[in-house]
Each structure stands twice: as structure tokens, then as C-alpha cells.
N, C-alpha and C positions, 0 to 999 in steps of 0.2 A: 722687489719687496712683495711685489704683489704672488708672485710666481712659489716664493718660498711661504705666503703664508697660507696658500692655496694648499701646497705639500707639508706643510704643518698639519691644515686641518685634514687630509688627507690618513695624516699619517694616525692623528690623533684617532680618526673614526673607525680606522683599521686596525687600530688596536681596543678602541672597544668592542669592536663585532669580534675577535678574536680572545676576546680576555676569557679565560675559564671559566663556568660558573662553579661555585662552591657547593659544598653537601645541600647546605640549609636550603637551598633554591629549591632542590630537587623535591625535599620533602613537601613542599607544598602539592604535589600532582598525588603525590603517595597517595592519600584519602580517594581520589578518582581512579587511580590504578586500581585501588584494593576493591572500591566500588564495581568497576567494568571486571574485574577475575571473576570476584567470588558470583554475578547474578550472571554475568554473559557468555564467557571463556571455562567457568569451570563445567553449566550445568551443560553447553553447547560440548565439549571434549567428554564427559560422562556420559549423555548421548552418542554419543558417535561409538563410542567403546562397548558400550551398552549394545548397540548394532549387531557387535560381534561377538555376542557372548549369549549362551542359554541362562535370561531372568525370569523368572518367577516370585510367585509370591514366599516360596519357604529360602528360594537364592536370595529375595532381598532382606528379607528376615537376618541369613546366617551372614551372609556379606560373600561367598561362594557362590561365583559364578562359571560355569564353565564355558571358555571359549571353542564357540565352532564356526569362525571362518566367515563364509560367504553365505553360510545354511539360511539363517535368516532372509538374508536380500534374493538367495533362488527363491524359498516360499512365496515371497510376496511377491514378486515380478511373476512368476506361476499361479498368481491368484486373479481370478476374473473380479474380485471384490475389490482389488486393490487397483487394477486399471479402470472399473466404473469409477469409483472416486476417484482418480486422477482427470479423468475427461470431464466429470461434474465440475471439479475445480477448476478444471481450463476452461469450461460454460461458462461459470460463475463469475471467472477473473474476468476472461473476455465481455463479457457484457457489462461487468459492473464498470470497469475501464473507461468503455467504449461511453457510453452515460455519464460517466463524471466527467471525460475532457470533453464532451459536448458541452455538457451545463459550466463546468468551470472555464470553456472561452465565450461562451453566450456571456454570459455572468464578467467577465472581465474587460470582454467588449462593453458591456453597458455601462459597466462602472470605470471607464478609460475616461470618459466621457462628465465633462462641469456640468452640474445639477446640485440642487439646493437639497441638503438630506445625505448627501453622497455617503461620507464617512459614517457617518449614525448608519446607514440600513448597511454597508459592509462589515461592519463590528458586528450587527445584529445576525448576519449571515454564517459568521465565525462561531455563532455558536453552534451550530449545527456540528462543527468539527470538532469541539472543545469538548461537547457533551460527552458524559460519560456513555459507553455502551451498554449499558445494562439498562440506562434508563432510556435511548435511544431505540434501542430495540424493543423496550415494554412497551413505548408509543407507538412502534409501528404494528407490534401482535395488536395492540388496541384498537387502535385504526381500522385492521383488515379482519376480524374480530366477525363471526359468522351472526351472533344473535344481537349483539348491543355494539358491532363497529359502526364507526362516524361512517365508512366509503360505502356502508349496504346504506346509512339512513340517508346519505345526501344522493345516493342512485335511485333511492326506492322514491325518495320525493319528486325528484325532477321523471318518473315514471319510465327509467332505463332498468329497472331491475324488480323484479317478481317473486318473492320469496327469497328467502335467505343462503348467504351463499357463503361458504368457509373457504376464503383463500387460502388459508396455510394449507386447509385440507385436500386440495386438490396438488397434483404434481408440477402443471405446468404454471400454475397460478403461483403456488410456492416457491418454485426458485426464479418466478419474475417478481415476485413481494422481497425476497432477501436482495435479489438482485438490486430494487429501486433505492432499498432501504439501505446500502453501501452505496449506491453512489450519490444519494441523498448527504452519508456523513463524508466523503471523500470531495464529493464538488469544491466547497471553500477552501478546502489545500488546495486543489490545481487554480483555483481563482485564484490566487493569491501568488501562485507561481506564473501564471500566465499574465497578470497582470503587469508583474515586472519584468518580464518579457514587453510586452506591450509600450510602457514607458521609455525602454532604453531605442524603439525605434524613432529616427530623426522623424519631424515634422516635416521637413526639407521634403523630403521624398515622397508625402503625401499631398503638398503646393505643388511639385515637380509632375506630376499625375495629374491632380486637375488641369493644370493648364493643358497637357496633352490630351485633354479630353476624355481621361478615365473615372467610368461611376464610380460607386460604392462596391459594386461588386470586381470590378478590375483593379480595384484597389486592395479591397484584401487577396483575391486569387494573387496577385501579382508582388503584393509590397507586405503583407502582412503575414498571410502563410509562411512563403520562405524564411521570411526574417527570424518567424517564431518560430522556426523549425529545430533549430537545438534545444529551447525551452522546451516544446512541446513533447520530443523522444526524452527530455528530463521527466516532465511530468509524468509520461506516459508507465516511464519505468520504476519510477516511484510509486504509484498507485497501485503498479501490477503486484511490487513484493510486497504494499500492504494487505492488496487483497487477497493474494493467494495464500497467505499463511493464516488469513482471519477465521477462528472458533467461536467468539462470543456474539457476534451478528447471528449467525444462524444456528447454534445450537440455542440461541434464547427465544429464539423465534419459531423453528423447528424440531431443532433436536437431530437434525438429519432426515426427515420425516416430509413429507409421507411416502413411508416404502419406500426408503434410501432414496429417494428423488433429488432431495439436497444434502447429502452424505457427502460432502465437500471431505477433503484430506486432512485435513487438522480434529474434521468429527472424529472418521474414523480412526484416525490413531487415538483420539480419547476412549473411543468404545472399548479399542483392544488392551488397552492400559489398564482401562477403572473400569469395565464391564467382566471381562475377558481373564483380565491379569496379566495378559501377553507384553507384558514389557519390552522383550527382544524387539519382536517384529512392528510395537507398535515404533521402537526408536527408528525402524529402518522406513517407515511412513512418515516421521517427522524429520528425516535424513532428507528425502528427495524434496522436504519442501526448504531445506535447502540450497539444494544442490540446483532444481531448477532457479532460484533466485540468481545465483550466480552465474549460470551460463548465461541468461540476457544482460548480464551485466558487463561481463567478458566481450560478448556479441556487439554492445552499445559502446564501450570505449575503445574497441578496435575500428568501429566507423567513425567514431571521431577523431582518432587518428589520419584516420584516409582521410578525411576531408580537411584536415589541417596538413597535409602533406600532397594535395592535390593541390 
């Protein structure tokens, strides 16, 4: 009895995971379908097309475009302006990156950790991430603000600084101000990725360590790193395609300025767009900032493959 009621419900389950769904189901996704075509799919494929076609301001006027091919992506790959912004941008990612998974495992180790307060100041930290960019970025221009910033008046008091000093204005000051000021808003995403990372490792293995005689520091080289190592190339690869596609940080802050110093790739395809009118070439500058997304993303789950096949 027991044998056939087993193959009862066997049978019974297997025909619900096999029963057909109806139209009416379907329509519920419709609304989110039509949602991801018409903002993600249509303007990403009109971009790409756009690539290959001479636009202008009277071709998008008449809707006459003509296509030529590859002309667009030789100009720009033959432009020294278009590889300075791309290595600005590979500055820019790589440092902003590199600062937010510092701060966001600093930040997650502290908060792994019972303390009274915990949740209140993690919520409090979250907003850093939440915040809008516009107003994110107006605090940080404020901040580094050459006549009336907070960082000239809390240096000039404590007598490290002598007269007034315009971070944005200067080059290397400027793309380490936008630099702070993204991993400033990106930290609490990877804290919050790293954190759960953190929790899913056993206690076990941290009792198992002390008794063998391991610090704090043979403890995380040894039991923590590793572990968080798949979290951590998540993290890392998340942060990277936010930052490298990011416009409103630093054109609100800079503009690309001073003297292209922080002309990051998403400025200057705005320049050539809305300054210029170059619509072609700027599509083929917001093309590669997709196309490098997707190579380390290609790169990142063919290593995880290896290592689940290892």
C-alpha cells in the first residue's frame, strides 16, 4: 500500500509539473516583457544599428539614415580621443573597484560581528547606496569645493592646508575626488554582498583554527579569503559594469574636466552626441561600453566553470 501510494503521489506530482499552462498565465509577465523591450532591448538594438549607419542631426530629423558598415568603429578605434577615454575609464573603474571591495569587506567584517546598534548603523550605511546621484554627487562638488568646501575648512583648521585649493580643478585631484566619491556610493552594495558571503561560512572552521593555534590574521588569509572567493569575483564584477558605464558621478562633478582628465567613456559619448551631434560614432563609444562588460563576464563564468569541473 504504502509502495503504490508513494507512485500515486509520484504520479500525481508529475503531472502537475507537466500540466500545460494556459494563455491567461502568460499574460501576467506581458506588462514586464513590454516593460524590458520597449526601455532595455529596443533602445540597446537602435544603438547598435545606429553604429552602423551615418546619423546626424538632419538624418534624425528625416528618419534617413545611411548605412556604412564598419566606417564608424575604424574612426573611433583611429582616434587618440577615443583611446584616452577608454584607459581614463579603465583608471577610473580600476580604482573605484579596488576602494569599494576594500571598504565594503572592511565594512562587513565589522558588521559580521554582535554589537549593540548593528542593524540601525547598517541601514544607516545603505543609504549611501540608495541615494540619488545627483544629490550624491552635489555633496561631494560641495565638499571639495575650492572657496566655501567643508575638506579646505577642516584642513585649513587643523593647519594642514594654506590657502585655497580646487580639487575638481586640478587633474589628479579630480579623478581621485570622482574616484572616492563612487566608491563612497558602491561600498554598501559590496557590504552587503560580502556580508552574505560571510555568514554562509561554518563557525566550525573558525573553533577548528583556534584550536590549532591560528590568529586573526591565519584566520582570514586561511579560512576567510578563500571561502569568500566566489562572492568576492561576484562582487568585484558587479561593481566593475557599474562603474564603467557610470555618466552622472562625474559629469555632475566634473563635466569630464579639467582638460579631459576625467573624460571617462560614457562623458564622451555624451559630448559627441549632444555637443557635436555625432550620433554614429558616439553609438560606437557606448557599443564598447558594452561589449567590454560582457567579455569579463564571459571570462568570470568560464572560471567558474573550471573550478566546478576541477
Amino acid at each position: 500500500m504504502a509502495i503504490a501510494a508513494t507512485a500515486s503521489r509520484s504520479n500525481s506530482l508529475t503531472g502537475w509539473r507537466l500540466r500545460p499552462r494556459s494563455t491567461s498565465e502568460y499574460l501576467f509577465v506581458v506588462p514586464a516583457v513590454l516593460f524590458v523591450g520597449f526601455t532595455v532591448l529596443y533602445p540597446l538594438a537602435y544603438n547598435i544599428v545606429q553604429s552602423f549607419q551615418d546619423v546626424g542631426i538632419a538624418q534624425i530629423v528625416s528618419g534617413n539614415a545611411k548605412f556604412v558598415g564598419l566606417e564608424n568603429y575604424a574612426d573611433q578605434l583611429g582616434r587618440a580621443e577615443f583611446w584616452d577615454s577608454f584607459g581614463i575609464s579603465l583608471i577610473y573603474t580600476g580604482g573605484t573597484v579596488a576602494l569599494t571591495f576594500v571598504a565594503g569587506l572592511g565594512l562587513a567584517l565589522f558588521f559580521h560581528r554582535e554589537f549593540p546598534g548593528r542593524d540601525v548603523m547598517r541601514a544607516l550605511l545603505l543609504l549611501a547606496w540608495v541615494l540619488p546621484t545627483v544629490v550624491s554627487a552635489n555633496v561631494w562638488r560641495w565638499l571639495l569645493d575650492g572657496s566655501y568646501g567643508l575638506v579646505n575648512s577642516v584642513l585649513s583648521g587643523l593647519g594642514l592646508l594654506d590657502g585655497e585649493v580646487f580639487w575638481l580643478g586640478r587633474p589628479g585631484t579630480a579623478m581621485a575626488a570622482v574616484t572616492l566619491a563612487s566608491a563612497w556610493s558602491f561600498a554598501p552594495f559590496a557590504m552587503v554582498l560580502l556580508l552574505a558571503g560571510l555568514q554562509g561560512i561554518s563557525g566550525t572552521l573558525y573553533e577548528a583554527a583556534r584550536i590549532d593555534g591560528a590568529g586573526a590574521w591565519g584566520q582570514f588569509r586561511r579560512i576567510t579569503l578563500p571561502l569568500l572567493r566566489p562572492v568576492s569575483l561576484t562582487t568585484v564584477l558587479l561593481c566593475f559594469i557599474s562603474t564603467f558605464k557610470t555618466f552622472d558621478t562625474v559629469f555632475l562633478m566634473t563635466q569630464g574636466g579639467p582638460g579631459g582628465a576625467t573624460e571617462v567613456l560614457p562623458v564622451y559619448a555624451y559630448k559627441l552626441a549632444f555637443t557635436f551631434y555625432k550620433f554614429d560614432v558616439a553609438a560606437v563609444a557606448t557599443t564598447m561600453l558594452l561589449v567590454v562588460p560582457i567579455l569579463l563576464s564571459v571570462l568570470y563564468f568560464r572560471s567558474l566553470r573550471k573550478e566546478e569541473l576541477s
